[in-house]
C-alpha positions in Angstrom: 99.5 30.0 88.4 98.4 26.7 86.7 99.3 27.7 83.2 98.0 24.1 82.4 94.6 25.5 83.3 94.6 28.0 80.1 95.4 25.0 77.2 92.4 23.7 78.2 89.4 23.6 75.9 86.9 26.8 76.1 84.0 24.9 77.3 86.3 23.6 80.0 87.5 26.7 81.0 84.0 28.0 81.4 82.8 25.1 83.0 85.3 26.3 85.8 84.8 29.6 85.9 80.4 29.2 85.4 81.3 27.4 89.3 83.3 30.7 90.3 80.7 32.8 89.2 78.1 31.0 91.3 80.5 31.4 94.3 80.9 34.8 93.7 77.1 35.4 93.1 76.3 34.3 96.6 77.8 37.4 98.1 75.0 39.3 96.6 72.3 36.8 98.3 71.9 35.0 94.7 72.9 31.3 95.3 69.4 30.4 93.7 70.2 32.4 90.5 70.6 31.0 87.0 74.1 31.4 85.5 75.0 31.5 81.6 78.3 32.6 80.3 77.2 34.8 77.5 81.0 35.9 76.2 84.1 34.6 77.4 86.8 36.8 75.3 89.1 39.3 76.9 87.0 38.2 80.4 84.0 36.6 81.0 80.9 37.7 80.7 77.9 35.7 82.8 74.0 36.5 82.4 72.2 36.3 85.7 68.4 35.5 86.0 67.0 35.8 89.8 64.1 33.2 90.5 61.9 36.5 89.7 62.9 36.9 86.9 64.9 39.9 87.4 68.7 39.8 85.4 71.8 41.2 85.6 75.6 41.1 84.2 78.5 39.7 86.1 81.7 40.0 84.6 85.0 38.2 86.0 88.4 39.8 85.3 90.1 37.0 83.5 92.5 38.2 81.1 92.4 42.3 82.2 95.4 43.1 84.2 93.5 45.8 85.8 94.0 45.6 89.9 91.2 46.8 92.3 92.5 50.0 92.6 91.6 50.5 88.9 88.4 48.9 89.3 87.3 50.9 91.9 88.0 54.0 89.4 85.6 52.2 87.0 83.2 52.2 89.6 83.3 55.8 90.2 82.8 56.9 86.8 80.1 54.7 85.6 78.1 55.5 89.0 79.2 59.5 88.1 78.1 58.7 84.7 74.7 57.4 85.8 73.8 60.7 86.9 74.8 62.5 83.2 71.7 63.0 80.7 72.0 61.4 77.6 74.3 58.6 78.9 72.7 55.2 79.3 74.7 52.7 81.0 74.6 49.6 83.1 75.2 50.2 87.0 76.7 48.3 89.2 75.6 46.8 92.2 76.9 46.5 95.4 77.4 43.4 96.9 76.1 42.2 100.8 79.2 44.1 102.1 78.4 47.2 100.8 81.7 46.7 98.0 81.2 46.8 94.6 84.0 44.4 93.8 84.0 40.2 94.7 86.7 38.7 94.6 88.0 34.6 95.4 90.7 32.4 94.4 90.3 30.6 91.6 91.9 26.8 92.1 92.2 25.6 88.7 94.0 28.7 87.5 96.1 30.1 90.5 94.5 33.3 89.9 92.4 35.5 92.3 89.5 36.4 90.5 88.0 40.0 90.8 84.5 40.9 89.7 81.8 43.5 89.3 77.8 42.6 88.9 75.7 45.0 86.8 72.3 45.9 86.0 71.2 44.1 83.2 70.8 46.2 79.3 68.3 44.7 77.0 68.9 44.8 72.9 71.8 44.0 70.6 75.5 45.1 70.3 75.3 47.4 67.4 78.5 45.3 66.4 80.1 46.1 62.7 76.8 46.9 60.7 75.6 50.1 62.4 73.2 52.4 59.9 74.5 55.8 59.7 71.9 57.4 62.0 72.7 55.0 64.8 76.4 55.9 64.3 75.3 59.3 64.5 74.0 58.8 67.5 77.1 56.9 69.2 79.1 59.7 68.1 76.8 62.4 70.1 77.0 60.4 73.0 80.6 60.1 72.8 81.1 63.7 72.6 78.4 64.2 76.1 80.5 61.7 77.7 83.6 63.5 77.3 81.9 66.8 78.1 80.6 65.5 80.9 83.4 64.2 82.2 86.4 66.9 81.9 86.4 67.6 85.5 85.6 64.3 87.0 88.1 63.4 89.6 88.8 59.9 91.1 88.8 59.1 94.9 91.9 57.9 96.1 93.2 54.6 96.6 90.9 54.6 93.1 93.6 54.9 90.1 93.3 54.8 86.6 96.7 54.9 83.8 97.2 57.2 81.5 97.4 56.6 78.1 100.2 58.2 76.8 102.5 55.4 75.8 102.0 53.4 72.5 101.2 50.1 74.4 98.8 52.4 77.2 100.2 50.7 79.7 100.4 47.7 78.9 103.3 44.9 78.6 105.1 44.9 75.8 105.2 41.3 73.6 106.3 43.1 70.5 109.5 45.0 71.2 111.4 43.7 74.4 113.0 40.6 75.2 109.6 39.5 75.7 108.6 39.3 71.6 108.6 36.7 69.2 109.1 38.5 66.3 112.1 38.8 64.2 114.3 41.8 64.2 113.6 42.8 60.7 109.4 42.8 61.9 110.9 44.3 65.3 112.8 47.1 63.2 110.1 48.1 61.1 107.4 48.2 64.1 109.8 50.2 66.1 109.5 52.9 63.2 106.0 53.5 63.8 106.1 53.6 66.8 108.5 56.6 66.9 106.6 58.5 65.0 102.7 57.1 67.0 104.7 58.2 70.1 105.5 61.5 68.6 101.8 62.6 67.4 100.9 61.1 70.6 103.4 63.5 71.9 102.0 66.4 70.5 98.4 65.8 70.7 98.5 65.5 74.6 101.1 68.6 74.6 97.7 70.3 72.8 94.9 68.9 74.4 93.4 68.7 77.9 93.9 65.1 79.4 90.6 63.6 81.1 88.9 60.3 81.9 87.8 58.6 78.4 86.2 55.1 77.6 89.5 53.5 75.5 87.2 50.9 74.1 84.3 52.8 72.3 83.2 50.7 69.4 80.4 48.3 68.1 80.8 45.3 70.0 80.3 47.7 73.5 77.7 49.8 72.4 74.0 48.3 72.8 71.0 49.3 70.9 67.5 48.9 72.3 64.5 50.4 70.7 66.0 53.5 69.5 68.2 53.8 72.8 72.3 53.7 72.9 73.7 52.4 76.0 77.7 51.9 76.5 79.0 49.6 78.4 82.4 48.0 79.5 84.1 50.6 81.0 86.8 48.3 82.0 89.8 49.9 80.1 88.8 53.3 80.8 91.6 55.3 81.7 92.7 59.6 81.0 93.8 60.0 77.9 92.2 62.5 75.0 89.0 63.0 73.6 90.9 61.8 70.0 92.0 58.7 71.1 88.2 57.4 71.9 87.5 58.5 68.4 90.3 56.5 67.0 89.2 53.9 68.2 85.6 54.2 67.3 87.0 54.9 63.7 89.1 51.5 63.8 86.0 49.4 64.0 84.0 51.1 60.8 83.8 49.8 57.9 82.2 52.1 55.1 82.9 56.5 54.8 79.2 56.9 55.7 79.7 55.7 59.2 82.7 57.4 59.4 80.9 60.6 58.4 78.2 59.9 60.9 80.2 59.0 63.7 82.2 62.3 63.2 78.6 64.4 62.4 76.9 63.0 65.8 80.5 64.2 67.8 79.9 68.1 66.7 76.0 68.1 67.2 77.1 68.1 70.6 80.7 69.8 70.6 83.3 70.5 68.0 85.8 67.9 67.6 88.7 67.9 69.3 91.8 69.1 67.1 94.1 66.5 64.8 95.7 65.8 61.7 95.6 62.9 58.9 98.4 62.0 59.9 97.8 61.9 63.8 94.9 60.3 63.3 96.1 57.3 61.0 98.8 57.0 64.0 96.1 56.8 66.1 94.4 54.5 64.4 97.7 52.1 64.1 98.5 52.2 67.2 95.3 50.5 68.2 95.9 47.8 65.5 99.6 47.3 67.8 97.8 46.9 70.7 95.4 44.0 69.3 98.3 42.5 68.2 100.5 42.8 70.9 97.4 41.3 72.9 97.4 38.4 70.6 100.5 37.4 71.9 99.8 37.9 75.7 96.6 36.7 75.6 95.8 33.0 76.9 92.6 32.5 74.6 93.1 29.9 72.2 90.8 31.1 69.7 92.2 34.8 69.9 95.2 33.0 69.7 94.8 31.2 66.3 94.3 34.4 64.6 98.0 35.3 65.3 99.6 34.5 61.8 96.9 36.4 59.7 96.5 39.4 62.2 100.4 39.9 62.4 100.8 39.4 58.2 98.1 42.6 57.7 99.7 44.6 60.6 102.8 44.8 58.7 100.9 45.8 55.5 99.6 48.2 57.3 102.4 49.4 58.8 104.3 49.4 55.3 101.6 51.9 54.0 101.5 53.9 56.8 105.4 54.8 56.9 105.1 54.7 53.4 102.0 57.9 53.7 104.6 59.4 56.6 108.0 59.5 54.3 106.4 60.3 50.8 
């Protein structure tokens, strides 16, 4: 890998990767389609617009770690999804192979790129600022999608993790010989994480484990007329119906949405089972993973936000074993 490639500046790196999309793009017969990168975060995100006039989504796998085996298990559930009432999602496409994932080597970075092209969703990503009704309605759509989907079943090779390690998989920049931090920050982290690992423990010795979204909150959700549609399904993975609220909860910002989100969730079915205290683990373990992702991650912007991020995580942290010990 050209680890060069990622100190580059972001317009750079898009530059590059606006080429790969193109490239990529010509496996569906749309070499004579217009090409904007419209987010270019965890991966990037390219709007499509056919001579036509007809659009679509192509996102590149950039910084996911997810393999084609995993993305072929995203496949499968959006497509199963699809099919579900109530749930409105993009779909993907198959390319001129009949495959739903493209994939080329990308020079400039050393990597092999993997991607997926989707049918396009019109509107606005209900972002931080939802009203209470719409939350109302993310949270009833939550709660068909998890319905929906306690006995879906992947295909094989198609494989998905589960999520019932504090990092969900992921490698670990915070605690092994890997992290940065000093012992004493190392130390105090490690003691929440004993006790997110043991609620953890106990909710998934108490609760059914099934396919769930793992990244359910304002900035995937789209709102279009009165219509919710959910969309990057890329960390998906089978874990419990709690853990997609916890992370929906992470995101909000005043009680009412909280109250809404939670409302919407039993119009449809009765929430799953938790404490206070599981649920503020829950809700600290995503804030972990963020941060741990800050230090993986090769974004320089995501990057710059280290020092701050890191100086509230252990706030955080001190109130929540604080809560747990009192």
């Amino acid at each position: 890998m050209n680890k060069d490639f990622f100190e580059l500046s972001i317009d750079e790196q898009i530059k590059s990767f606006t080429k790969s999309a193109a490239a990529l793009l010509i496996n569906y017969g749309l070499d004579q389609a217009e090409i904007k990168c419209i987010n270019f975060e965890f991966n990037a995100t390219f709007s499509v617009v056919t001579q036509s006039g007809e659009k679509f989504a192509l996102r590149i796998n950039i910084n996911s770690t997810r393999s084609p085996e995993n993305m072929r298990a995203e496949v499968e559930w959006v497509n199963y999804l699809s099919r579900t009432p109530g749930i409105n999602l993009p779909r993907p496409i198959a390319n001129g192979s009949d495959q739903f994932i493209s994939s080329l080597f990308h020079e400039d970075s050393g990597r092999t790129l993997h991607s997926i092209l989707f049918t396009w969703l019109e509107g606005e990503e209900l972002g931080d600022e939802a009203s209470a009704d719409q939350m109302f309605t993310v949270g009833a759509a939550m709660a068909t999608l998890h319905q929906s989907s306690k006995a879906f079943a992947l295909t094989p090779p198609a494989h998905l993790p589960t999520f019932d390690d504090w990092l969900w998989g992921t490698e670990d920049y915070l605690l092994s010989d890997k992290s940065q931090l000093p012992a004493a920050k190392q130390s105090i982290i490690r003691d929440a994480v004993q006790i997110i690992e043991a609620d953890t423990f106990a909710l998934y010795n108490s609760t059914p484990i099934q396919i769930i979204h793992g990244d359910l909150h304002g900035w995937n959700l789209m709102w279009h007329e009165g219509q919710l549609s959910i969309f990057d399904f890329d960390d998906c993975g089978f874990g419990i119906p709690q853990q997609d609220l916890a992370v929906a909860k992470y995101y909000l910002d005043t009680p009412e949405q909280d109250a809404a989100l939670l409302e919407g969730y039993k119009s449809v079915t009765p929430l799953p089972d938790y404490s206070n205290q599981q649920m503020a683990s829950l809700l600290l373990q995503r804030r972990l993973v963020l941060l741990n992702y800050l230090y993986e991650t090769k974004n320089p912007e995501h990057k710059a936000m280290l020092p701050a991020y890191l100086d509230k995580t252990m706030e955080r942290i001190g109130g929540f074993l604080t809560d747990v010990r009192g």
